[in-house]
N, C-alpha and C positions, 0 to 999 in steps of 0.2 A: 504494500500500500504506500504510496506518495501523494503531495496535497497536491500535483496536477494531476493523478487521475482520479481521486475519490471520486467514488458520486455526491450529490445531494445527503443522501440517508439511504442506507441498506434495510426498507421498511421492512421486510418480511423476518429478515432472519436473524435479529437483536430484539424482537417484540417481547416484553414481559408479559405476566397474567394479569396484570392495571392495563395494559392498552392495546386489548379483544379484538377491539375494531381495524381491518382493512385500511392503513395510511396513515394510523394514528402512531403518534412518536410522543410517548411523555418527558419528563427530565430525567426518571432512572433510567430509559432505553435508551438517551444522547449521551448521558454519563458513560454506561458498560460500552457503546460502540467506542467514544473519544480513549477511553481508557484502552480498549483491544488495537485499536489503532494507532495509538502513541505506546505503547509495549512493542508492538510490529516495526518502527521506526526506533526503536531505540529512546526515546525520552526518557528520561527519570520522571521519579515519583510518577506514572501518569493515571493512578487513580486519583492523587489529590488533587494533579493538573484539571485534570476533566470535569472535577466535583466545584474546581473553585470556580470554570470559566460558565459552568450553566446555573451555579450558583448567582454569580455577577450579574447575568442577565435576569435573572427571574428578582432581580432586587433583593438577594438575600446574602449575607455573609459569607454563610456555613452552607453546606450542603445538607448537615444533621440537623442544621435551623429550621429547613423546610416543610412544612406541614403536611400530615400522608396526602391530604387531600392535592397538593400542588407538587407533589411529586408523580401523580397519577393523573393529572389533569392535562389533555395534549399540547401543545406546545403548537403556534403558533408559526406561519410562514416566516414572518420577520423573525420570529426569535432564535428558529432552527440558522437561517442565515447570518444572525449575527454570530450566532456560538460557531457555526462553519468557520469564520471570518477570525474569529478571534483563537480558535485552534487550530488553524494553519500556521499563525503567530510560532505558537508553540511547536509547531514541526518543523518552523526555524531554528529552535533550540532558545525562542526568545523568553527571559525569564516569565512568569506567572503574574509578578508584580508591575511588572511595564508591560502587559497583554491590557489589566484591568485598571493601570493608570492610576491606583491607590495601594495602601497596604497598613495596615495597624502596627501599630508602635507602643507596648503600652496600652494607655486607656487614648490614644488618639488616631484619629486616621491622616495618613499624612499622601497629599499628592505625590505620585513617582512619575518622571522621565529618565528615559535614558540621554546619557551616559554618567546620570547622577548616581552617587553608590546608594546599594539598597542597605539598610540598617537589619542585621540581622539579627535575630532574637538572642543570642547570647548577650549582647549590646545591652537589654536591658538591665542585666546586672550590674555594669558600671554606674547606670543612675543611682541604683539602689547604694554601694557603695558610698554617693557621693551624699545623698539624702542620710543617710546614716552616720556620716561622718559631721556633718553638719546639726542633726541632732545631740552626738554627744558632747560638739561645742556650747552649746543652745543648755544643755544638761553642766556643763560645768562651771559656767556666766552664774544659773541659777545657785550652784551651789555656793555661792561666794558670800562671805558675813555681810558685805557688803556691795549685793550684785548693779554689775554697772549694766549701762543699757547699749546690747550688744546692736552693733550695726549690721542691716540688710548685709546678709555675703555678696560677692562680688564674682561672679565665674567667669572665664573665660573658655570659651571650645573652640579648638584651634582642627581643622578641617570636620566641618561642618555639616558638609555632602547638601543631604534632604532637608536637614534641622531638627533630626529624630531627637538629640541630645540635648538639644539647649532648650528646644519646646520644652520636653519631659519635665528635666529641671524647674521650667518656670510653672509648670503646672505641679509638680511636688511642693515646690518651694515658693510660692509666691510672691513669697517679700524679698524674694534674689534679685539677681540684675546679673542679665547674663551676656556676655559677647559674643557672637557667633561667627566663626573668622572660615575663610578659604580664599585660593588663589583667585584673583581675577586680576582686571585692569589697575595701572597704574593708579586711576581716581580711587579708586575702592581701598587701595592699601593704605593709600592717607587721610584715608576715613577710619580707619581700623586704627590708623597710628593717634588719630585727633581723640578717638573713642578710649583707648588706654590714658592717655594723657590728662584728658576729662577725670577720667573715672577713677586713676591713681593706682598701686596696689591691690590687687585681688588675692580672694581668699581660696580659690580652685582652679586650677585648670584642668581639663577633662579632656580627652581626646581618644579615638579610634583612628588611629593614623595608619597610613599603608606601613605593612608590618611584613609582608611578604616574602620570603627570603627570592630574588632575582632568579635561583633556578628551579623555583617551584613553580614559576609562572606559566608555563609551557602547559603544566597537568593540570591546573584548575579547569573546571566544568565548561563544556562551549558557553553554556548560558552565559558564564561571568565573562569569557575571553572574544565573545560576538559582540554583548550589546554594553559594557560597565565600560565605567570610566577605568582606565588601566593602572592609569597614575594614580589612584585612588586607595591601588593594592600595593603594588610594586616598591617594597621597603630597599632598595638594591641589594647588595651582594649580600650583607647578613641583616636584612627586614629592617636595618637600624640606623636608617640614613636620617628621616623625619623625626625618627626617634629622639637621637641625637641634639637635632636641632632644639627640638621644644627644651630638651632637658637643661642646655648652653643659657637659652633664652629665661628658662624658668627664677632664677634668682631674682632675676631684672624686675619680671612680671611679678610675684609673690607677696605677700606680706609675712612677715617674723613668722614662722610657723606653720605658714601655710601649705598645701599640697599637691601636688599634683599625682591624677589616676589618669591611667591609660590603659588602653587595652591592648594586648601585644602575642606574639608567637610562643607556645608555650617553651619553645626552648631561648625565649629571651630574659626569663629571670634573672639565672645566674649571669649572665650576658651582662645586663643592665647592671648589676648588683657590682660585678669586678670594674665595668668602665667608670661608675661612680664613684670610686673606689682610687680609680685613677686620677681622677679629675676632683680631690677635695676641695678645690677652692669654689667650687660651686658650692658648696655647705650644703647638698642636698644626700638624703640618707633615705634608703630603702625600708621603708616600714612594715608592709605587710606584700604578701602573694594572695592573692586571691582565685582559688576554682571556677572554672563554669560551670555547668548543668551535666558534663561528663566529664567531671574528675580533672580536667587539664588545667594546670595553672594557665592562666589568664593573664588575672588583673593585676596590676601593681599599683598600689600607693608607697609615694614618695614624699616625701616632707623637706620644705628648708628650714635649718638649725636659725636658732639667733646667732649672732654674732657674740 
């Protein structure tokens, strides 16, 4: 099967016992065909693919959202043609997320284009991280004989992509003030340079920076290497070229104490930990490692010392 020969819909020989009748095509019979069809062509995941793309269409999230009666209900000329239209998408190998043009984050839905990076669900743990860290600031202001009145934090997120991270934050955090930084034009940078200046010392910097190590790039997924921004992955020779930078930068940006989290390769811990190590005059010290959702170090928090 290829998407210039499909047909329309193979009515007869995908028919569930919900749709009896002669040409009728509900949403579970467009799912099983999109799913057998994207298996025959090699896709990944394509039962979630097929579930999310007639899901999309019938206005619904989930595919497990949909109600028996609208999963049994036939399905419409227009809307079999859009789910055609939009899973050929995906027989490009084009991701799921820039097929349907949004994706969740969190408690948010955030527009997608390509070749902007897609925020992937491990990501959400670095907010959490940072929402954590900042409550037990918030927790020891209060324990003070004498607590003073702690000021709004101050974050900066240095490649930004979609704005998955700096939304989240200001929706965790609402009394933050967050900067949201990536490469563009020359205007843009000294708008980014007036906004630090402004704003003084910050109390986070957050980032999911390209971490990649240069000869892993070859083997990531068509989906990432067709339609993502590349530079967005691409950490060069040891994932630790941006890395680097933020961390050079970091002192500059910081306030007494403050931190920076990132999210990194899991073989950049120890990595990070000895170059820091190298580089003390940055005054900044590796505080915690943090897991993802499968056991792999992660996340780092970093801290700058006082003086």
């Amino acid at each position: 099967l290829s998407s210039s020969t499909l047909p329309l819909w193979p009515l007869l020989s995908l028919r569930q016992s919900c749709s009896a009748r002669p040409g009728v095509m509900t949403a579970t019979d467009v799912v099983n065909y999109w799913q057998k069809v994207f298996e025959t062509n090699g896709i990944p995941e394509a039962r979630e693919s097929s579930e999310y793309i007639v899901s999309f269409v019938l206005g619904a999230k989930t595919f497990q959202s949909l109600s028996s009666k609208s999963l049994c209900t036939p399905l419409t000329v227009a809307q079999q043609e859009q789910i055609q239209q939009l899973s050929n998408k995906r027989l490009e190998r084009m991701p799921v997320q820039y097929i349907l043009g949004e994706w969740d984050f969190q408690d948010l839905t955030l527009k997608m284009r390509p070749p902007v990076f897609i925020p992937r669900p491990e990501t959400e743990d670095l907010i959490s991280l940072v929402v954590e860290e900042e409550s037990l600031m918030y927790k020891k202001n209060s324990g003070l004989c004498f607590p003073v009145s702690a000021p709004h934090p101050v974050i900066l997120e240095i490649g930004c992509g979609s704005g998955a991270i700096a939304l989240s934050l200001l929706c965790k955090l609402p009394q933050s003030r967050v900067i949201a930084m990536d490469k563009e034009e020359a205007a843009v940078d000294l708008t980014r340079e007036n906004q630090l200046l402004l704003w003084g010392p910050v109390d986070f910097i957050v980032s999911n920076p390209p971490y990649v190590f240069h000869e892993d790039m070859a083997s990531l997924d068509a989906e990432i290497l067709r339609y993502e921004d590349l530079d967005a992955l691409d950490g060069g020779d040891d994932g630790m070229r941006v890395i680097e930078t933020i961390l050079v930068l970091a002192p500059s940006l910081l306030k007494d104490s403050g931190s920076v989290f990132l999210e990194v390769d899991p073989r950049h811990p120890n990595m990070v930990k000895d170059w820091l190590q190298a580089h003390p005059n940055l005054l900044l010290v590796l505080r915690a490692v943090h897991k993802d959702f499968c056991g792999k170090p992660r996340f780092l928090h970093i801290q700058k010392q006082s003086r």
